[in-house]
N, C-alpha and C positions, 0 to 999 in steps of 0.2 A: 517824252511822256505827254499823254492828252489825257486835259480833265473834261469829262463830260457829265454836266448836270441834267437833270429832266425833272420839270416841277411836275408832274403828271400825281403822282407819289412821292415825290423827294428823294431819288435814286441821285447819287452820286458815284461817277467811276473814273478808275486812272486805269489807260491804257499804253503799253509800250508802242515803240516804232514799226514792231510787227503786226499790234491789231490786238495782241493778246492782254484781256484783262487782268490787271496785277490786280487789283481790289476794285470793292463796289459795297455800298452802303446804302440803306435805305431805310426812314424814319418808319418807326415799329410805334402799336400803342402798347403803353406798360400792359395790359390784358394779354397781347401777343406774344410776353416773353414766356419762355419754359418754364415749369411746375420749377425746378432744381435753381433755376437763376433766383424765381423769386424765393426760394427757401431761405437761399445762402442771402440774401439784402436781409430778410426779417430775422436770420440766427446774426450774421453778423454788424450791421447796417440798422438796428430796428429803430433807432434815434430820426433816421433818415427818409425824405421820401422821393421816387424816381420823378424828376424834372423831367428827362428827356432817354429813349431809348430809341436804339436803334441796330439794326443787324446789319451785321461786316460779314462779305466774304471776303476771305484772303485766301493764298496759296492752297484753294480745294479745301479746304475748312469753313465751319460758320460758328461766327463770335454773336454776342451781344455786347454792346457797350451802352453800358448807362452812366448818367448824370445824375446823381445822388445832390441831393437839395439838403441841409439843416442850415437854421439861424443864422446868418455872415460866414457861412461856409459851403461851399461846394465839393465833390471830389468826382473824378472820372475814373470809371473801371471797366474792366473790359472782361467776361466769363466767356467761359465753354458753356455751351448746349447742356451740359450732366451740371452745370453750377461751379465750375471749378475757378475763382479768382486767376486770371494770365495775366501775372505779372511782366510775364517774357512777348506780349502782345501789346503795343502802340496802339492808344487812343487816337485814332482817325479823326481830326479835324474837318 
């Protein structure tokens, strides 16, 4: 697997031995993210505010993961496009 970064935008990507992208990410501003992501942070997150976001594709889908900021805490999540918490989707380092 090959990582390739590009500061141009802050695209990050891992490619297999065939050339095919497995994922790729790239730093988003919180304004960027879907009407539905930001619903679900202020219904359930409203304590919270977004640090860092950024858009994953993975396997022909497209995530959002953010980094949710409160007082000596952090947390990373990672939503669907419609707002929906993917538990079952790995926060991309």
């Amino acid at each position: 697997m090959l990582s390739v970064v590009s500061f141009a935008s802050f695209a990050q990507k891992d490619i297999d031995a065939s050339g095919k992208m497995i994922v790729q990410k790239q730093e988003i501003e919180e304004s960027e993210l879907p009407a539905e992501v930001m619903a679900t942070i202020k219904k359930d997150y409203s304590d919270f505010k977004v640090d860092d976001a950024e858009k994953l594709m993975k396997d022909g889908e497209t995530y959002y993961q953010v980094e949710l900021e409160k007082f000596l805490r952090d947390e990373e999540k990672v939503f669907s496009a419609d707002g929906q918490l993917r538990d079952d989707v790995s926060y991309w380092n």
